[in-house]
C-alpha positions as CSV (number, residue, x, y, z in Angstrom):
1,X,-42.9,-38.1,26.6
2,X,-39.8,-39.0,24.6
3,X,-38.0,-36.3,22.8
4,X,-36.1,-36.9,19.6
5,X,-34.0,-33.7,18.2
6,X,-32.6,-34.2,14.6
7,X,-29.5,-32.1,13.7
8,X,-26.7,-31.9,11.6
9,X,-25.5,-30.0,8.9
10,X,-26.8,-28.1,6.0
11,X,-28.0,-30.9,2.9
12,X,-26.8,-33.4,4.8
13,X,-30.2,-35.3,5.3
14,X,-32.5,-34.2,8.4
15,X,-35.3,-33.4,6.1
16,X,-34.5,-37.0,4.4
17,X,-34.6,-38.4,7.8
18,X,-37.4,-36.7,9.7
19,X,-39.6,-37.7,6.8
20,X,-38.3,-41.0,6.9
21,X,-39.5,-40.6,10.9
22,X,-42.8,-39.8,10.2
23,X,-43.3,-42.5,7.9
24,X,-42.1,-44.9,10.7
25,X,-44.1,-43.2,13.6
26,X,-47.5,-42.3,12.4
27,X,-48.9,-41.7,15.6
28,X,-46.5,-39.4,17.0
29,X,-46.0,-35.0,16.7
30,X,-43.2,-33.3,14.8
31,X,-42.1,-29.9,15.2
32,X,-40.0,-28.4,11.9
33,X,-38.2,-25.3,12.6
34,X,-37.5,-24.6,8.9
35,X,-41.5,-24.9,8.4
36,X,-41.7,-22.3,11.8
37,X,-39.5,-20.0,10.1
38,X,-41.3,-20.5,6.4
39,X,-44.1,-19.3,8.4
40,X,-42.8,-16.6,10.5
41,X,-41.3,-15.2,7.3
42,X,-45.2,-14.5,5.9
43,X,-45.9,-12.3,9.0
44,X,-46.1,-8.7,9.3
45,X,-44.6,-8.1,12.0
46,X,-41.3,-10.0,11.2
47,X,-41.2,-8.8,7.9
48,X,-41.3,-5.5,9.0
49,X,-38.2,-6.1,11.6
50,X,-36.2,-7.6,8.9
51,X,-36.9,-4.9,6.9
52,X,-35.5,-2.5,9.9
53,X,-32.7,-4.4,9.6
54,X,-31.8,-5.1,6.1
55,X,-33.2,-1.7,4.5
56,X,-36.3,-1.8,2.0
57,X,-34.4,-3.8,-0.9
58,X,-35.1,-7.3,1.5
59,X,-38.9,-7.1,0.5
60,X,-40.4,-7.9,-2.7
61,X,-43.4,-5.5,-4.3
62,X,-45.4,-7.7,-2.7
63,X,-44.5,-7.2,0.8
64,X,-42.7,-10.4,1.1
65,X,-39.2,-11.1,2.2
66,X,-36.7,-11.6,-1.1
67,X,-35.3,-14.8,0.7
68,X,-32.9,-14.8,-2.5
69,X,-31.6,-11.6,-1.4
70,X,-31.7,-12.4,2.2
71,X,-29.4,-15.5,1.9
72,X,-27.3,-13.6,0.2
73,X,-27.3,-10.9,2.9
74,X,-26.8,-13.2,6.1
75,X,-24.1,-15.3,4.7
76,X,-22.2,-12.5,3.5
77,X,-21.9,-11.1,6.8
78,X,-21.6,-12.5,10.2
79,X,-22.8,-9.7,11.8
80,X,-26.3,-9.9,9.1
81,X,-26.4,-12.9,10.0
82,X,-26.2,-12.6,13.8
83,X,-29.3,-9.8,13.1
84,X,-31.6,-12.2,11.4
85,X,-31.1,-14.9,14.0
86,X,-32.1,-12.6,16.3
87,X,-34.9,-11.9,15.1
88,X,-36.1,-15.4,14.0
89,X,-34.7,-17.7,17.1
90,X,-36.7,-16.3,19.9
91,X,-39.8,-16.3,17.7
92,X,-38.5,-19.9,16.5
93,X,-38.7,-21.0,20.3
94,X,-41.6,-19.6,21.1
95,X,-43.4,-21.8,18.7
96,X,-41.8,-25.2,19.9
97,X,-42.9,-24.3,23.6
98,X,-46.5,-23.9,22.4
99,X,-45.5,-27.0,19.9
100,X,-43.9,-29.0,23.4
101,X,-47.1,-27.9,25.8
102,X,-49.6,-29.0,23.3
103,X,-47.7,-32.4,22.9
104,X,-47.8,-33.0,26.6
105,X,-51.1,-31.4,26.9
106,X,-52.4,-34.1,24.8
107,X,-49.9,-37.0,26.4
108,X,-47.8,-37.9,23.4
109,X,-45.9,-40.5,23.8
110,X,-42.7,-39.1,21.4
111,X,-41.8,-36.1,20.0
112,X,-39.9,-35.5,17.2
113,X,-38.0,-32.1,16.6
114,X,-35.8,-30.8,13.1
115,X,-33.8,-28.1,14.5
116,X,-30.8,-27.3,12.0
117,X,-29.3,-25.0,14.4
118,X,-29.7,-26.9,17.8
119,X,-26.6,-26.1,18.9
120,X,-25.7,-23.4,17.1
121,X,-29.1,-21.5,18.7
122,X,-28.4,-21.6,22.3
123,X,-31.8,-22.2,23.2
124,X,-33.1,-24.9,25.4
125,X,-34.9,-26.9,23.1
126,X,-35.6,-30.2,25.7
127,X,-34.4,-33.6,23.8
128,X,-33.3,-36.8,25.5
129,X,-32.2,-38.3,22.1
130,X,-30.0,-36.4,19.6
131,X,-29.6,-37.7,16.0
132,X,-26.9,-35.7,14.1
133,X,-27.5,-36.6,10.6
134,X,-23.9,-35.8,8.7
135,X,-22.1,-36.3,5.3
136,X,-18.8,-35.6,4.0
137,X,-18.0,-31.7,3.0
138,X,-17.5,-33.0,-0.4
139,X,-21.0,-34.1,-0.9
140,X,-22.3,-31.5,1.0
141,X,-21.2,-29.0,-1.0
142,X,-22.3,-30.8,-3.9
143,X,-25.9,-31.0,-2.9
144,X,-25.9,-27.4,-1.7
145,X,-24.5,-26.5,-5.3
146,X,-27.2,-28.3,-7.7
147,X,-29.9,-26.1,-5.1
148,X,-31.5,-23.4,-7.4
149,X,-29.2,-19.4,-6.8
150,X,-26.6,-21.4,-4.8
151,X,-23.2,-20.4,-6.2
152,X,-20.0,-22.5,-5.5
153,X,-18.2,-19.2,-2.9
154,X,-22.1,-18.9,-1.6
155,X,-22.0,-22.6,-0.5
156,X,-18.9,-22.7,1.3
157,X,-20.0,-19.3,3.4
158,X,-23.1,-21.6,4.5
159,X,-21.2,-24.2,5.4
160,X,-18.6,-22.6,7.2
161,X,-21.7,-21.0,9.3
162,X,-22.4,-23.1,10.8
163,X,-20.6,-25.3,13.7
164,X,-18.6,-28.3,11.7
165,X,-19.9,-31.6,11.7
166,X,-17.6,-33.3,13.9
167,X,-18.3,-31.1,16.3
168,X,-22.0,-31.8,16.5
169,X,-21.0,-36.0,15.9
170,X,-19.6,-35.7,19.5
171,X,-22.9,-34.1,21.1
172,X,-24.8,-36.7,19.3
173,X,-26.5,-40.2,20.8
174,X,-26.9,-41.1,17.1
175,X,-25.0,-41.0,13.9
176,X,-27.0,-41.1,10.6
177,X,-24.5,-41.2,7.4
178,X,-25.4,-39.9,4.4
179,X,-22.6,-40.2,1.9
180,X,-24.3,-43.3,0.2
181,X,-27.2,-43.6,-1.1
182,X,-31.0,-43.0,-0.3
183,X,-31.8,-46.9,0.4
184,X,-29.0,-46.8,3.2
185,X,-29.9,-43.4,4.5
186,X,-33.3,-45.3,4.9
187,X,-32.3,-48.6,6.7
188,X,-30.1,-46.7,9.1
189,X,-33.3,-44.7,10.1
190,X,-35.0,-47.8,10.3
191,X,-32.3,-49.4,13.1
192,X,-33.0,-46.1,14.7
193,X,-36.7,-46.5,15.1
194,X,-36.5,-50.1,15.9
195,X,-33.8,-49.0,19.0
196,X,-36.1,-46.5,19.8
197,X,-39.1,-48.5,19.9
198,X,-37.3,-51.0,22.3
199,X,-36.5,-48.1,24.6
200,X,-39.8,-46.7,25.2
């Protein structure tokens, strides 16, 4: 089994591209951490750590985590956000390893994984292709600005928490670049998948 890791920076493009991906490989098995973490975030159990953590204000009347409040939270601090990682990575992990035996359980040929923070995390996701998916900080901040509750000073902590971008371009076997717009974004992952295709 081939495994593809997408990466990059925040609104920069993975999502773009892994959805590109699983337009171009049907037949294949994805693993999205964001969608883990959606998930994890609508369980008891980690609601109730992050509530340890962050005091009762992080939880709506509902129960559920104020991800508004959150974000605000963990990119205020390092040491918040440090906390919440802790919490979420191992339990991020776990899921791909039952994700990754499954796959070759069942003998997929390729495996596709969006992990935002795959260097950042430390863990050892397994990946024999890496596609960093990057943009200039310009347009980053841009698209992280027109997302709903993102203020200008709450974009640039984001940024800034995570590794920069030219640091992840040198781990990468791939370069995607999204400055331009969604039609090139889209042929680019289409030379990918045709390389790809030829390697396996």
């Amino acid at each position: 089994m081939t495994t593809v890791a997408v990466t990059g920076g925040i609104a920069m493009g993975k999502t773009s591209v892994f959805e590109e991906l699983q337009a171009l490989f049907p037949e294949e098995v994805y693993f999205d951490a964001d969608q883990c973490v959606g998930e994890l975030l609508t369980r008891r159990e980690t609601c109730e750590k992050i509530q340890e953590e962050f005091g009762k204000a992080v939880l709506e009347g509902d129960g559920k985590i104020n991800r508004s409040y959150l974000r605000y939270q963990v990119f205020d601090s390092a040491k918040r956000r440090a906390a919440l990682e802790n919490i979420l990575h191992p339990e991020v992990y776990n899921c791909y390893l039952d994700f990754h035996q499954a796959a070759a359980d069942n003998s997929a040929r390729i495996s596709f994984l969006d992990i935002p923070l795959l260097f950042e995390s430390g863990d050892d996701y397994q990946r024999d292709v890496v596609i960093v998916v990057a943009c200039d900080k310009d347009t980053q901040l841009e698209r992280l600005n027109r997302r709903p509750g993102i203020t200008s000073s709450l974009a640039c902590r984001m940024v800034d928490s995570q590794w920069p971008i030219e640091r992840k371009i040198e781990l990468a076997d791939h370069v995607i670049w999204n400055s331009g717009s969604q039609k090139q974004l889209q042929q680019q992952t289409k030379y990918f998948a045709q390389w790809l295709k030829q390697k396996i």
